[in-house]
C-alpha positions as CSV (number, residue, x, y, z in Angstrom):
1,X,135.2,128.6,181.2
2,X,136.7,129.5,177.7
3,X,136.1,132.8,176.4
4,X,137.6,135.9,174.4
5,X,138.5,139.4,174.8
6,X,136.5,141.3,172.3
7,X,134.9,144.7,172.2
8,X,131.2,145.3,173.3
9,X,130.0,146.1,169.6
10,X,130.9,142.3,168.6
11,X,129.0,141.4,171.7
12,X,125.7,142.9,170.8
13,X,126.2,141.6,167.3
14,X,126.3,138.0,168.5
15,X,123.1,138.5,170.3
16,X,121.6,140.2,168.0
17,X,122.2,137.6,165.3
18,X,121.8,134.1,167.2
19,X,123.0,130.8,165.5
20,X,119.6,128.9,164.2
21,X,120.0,126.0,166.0
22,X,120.5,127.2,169.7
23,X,117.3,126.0,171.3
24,X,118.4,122.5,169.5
25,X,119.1,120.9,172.6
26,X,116.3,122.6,174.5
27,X,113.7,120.5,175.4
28,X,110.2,121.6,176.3
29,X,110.4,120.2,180.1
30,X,113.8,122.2,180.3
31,X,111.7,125.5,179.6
32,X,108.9,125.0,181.8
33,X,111.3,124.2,184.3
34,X,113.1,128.1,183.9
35,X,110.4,130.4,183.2
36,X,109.2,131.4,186.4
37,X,105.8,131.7,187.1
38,X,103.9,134.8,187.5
39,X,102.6,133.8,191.3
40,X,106.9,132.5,191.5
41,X,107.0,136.8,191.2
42,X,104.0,137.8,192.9
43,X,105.7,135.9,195.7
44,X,108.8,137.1,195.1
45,X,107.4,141.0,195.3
46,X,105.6,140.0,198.6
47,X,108.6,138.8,200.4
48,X,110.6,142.5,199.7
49,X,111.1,144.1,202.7
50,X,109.8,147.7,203.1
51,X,113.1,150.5,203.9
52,X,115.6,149.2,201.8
53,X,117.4,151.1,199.1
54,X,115.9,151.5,195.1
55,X,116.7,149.5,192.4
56,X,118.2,150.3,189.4
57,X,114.5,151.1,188.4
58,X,114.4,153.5,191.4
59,X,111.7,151.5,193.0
60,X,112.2,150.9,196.5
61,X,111.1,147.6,198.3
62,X,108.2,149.4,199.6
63,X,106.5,149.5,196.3
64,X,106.9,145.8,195.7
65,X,105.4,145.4,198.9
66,X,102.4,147.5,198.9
67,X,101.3,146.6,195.0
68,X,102.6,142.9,194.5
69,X,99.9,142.1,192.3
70,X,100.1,145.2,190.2
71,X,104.0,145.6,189.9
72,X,104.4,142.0,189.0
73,X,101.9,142.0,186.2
74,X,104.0,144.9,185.0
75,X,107.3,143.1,185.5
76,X,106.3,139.9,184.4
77,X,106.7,140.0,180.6
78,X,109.9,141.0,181.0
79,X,111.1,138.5,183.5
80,X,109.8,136.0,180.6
81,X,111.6,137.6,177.8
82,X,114.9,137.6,179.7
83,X,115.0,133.8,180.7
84,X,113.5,133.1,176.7
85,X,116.0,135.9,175.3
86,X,113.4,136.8,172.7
């Protein structure tokens, strides 16, 4: 793995300006294949296990456990937009 030393400010520039032809090799099977589903998350949010420590969000486990459906239709558009990067 390449890469350079460079300050966070050129960071967010680069993502905030994306070359045109990035998805160029992206193929429509490769996307279906990393979005994750919204029952992949409602499973996901059933599985937590209740007791364990918050999040960054400061939502415990609990949460995701008691209101799977709910929490994930929250969560979901955002789970999209970070595997799309939109």
């Amino acid at each position: 793995m390449g890469g350079a030393i460079g300050t966070f400010a050129i960071l967010i520039q680069k993502d905030r300006e994306p070359p045109a032809d990035r998805y160029d090799k992206v193929s429509e099977d490769d996307v279906v294949a990393s979005v994750p589903t919204f029952f992949d998350l409602f499973n996901c949010c059933s599985s937590f296990v209740k007791g364990k420590a918050c999040g960054e969000g400061l939502l415990v486990s609990g949460m995701f456990k008691l209101f799977p459906y709910h929490l994930s239709k929250l969560v979901y558009p955002l789970v999209v937009k970070t595997v799309v990067r939109i």
